[in-house]
C-alpha positions as CSV (number, residue, x, y, z in Angstrom):
1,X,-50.9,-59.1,152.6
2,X,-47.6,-58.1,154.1
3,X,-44.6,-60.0,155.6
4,X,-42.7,-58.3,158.0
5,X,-39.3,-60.7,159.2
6,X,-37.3,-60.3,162.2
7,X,-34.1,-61.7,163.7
8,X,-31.0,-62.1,161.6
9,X,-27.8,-61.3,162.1
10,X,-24.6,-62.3,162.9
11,X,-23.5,-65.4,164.8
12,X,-21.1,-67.8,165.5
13,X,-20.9,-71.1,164.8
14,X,-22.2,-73.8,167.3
15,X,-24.7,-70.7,168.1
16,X,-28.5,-70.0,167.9
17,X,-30.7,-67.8,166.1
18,X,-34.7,-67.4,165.8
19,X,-36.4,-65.9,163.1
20,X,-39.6,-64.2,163.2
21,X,-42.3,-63.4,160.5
22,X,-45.5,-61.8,160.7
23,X,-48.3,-61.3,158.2
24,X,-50.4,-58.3,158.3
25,X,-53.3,-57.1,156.3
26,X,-56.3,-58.7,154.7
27,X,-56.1,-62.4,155.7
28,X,-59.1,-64.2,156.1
29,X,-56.8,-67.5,156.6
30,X,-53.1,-68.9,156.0
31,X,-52.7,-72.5,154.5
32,X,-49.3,-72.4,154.9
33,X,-46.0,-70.2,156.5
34,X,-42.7,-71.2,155.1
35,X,-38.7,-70.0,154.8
36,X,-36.5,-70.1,152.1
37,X,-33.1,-69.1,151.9
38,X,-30.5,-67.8,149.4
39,X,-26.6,-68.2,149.7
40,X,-24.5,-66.4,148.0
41,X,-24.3,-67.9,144.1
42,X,-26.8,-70.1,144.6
43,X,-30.9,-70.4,144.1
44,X,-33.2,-69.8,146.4
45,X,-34.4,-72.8,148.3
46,X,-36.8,-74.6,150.6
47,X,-35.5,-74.5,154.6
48,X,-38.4,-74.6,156.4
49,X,-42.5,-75.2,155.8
50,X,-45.7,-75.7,158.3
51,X,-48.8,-76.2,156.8
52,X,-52.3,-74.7,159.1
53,X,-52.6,-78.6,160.5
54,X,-49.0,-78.3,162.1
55,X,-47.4,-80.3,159.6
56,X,-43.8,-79.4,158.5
57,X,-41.2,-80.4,156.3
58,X,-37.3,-79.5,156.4
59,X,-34.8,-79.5,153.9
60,X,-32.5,-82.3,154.4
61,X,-29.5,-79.7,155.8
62,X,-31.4,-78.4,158.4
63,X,-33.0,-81.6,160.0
64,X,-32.4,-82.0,163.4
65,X,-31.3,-78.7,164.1
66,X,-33.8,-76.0,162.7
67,X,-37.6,-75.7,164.2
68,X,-40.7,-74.1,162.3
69,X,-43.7,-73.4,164.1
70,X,-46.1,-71.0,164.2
71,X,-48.6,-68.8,166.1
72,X,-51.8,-68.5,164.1
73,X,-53.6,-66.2,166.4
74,X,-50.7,-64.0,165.5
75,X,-50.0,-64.9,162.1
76,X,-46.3,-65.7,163.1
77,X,-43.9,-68.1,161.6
78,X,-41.1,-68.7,163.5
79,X,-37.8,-70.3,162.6
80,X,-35.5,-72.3,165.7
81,X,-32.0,-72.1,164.2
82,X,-29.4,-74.4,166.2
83,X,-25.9,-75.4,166.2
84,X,-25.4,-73.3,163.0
85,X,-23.1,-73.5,160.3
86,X,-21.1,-71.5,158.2
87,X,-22.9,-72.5,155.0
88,X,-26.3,-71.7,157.0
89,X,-25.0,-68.5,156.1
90,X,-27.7,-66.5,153.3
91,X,-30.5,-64.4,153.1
92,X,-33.1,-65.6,155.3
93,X,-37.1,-65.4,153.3
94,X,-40.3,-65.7,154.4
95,X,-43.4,-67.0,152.5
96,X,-47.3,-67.1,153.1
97,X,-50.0,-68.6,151.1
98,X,-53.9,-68.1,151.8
99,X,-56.6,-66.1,151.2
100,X,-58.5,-62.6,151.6
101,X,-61.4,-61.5,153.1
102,X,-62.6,-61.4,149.3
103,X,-61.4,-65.0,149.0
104,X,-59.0,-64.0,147.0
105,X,-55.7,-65.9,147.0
106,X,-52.3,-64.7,148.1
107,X,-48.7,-65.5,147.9
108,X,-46.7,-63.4,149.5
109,X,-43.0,-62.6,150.7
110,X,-40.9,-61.1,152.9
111,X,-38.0,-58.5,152.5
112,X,-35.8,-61.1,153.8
113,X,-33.0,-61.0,156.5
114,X,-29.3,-61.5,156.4
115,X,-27.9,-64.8,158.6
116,X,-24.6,-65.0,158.7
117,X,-22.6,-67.2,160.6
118,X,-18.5,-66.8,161.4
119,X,-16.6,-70.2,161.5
């Protein structure tokens, strides 16, 4: 299974930005479509999850002003940025988990996309 992610770039901030991710191959079904991020010097971490009931969770620094959702038909997670911040600034990573039409599980990644966001 294959992520392919879509919409970074550079912004200032105040401003808006959506991210897109799409899943391609083998995918008999996705339990989940999330997006991590990584600043510069720092670990990767959680920004973002839905779950296939609709059910998300946020990291505490984007509540309120970051959106998941997602279109199942298309295997698409999306990600609403708003009012962004300078330290919303990282490399932008999408993640899947399901399984194949051999019922075999998966946990995949995207190639991630730069956000960076000018003060």
């Amino acid at each position: 299974v294959q992520l392919q992610a879509s919409g970074g770039g550079l912004v200032q901030a105040g401003g808006s930005l959506r991210l897109s991710c799409a899943a391609s191959g083998s995918i008999r079904s996705i339990n989940g479509m999330g997006w991590y991020r990584r600043a510069p010097g720092k670990q990767r971490e959680l920004v973002a999850h839905i779950r296939s009931d609709g059910s998300t969770r946020y990291a505490d620094s984007v509540k309120g002003r970051f959106t998941i959702s997602r279109d199942n038909a298309k295997n698409t997670v999306y990600l609403q940025m708003n009012t962004l911040k300078p330290e919303d600034t990282a490399v932008y990573f999408c993640n899947s988990q399901g399984a194949d039409y051999d019922f075999i599980p998966f946990n995949s990644w995207g190639q991630g996309t730069q956000l960076t966001v000018s003060s």
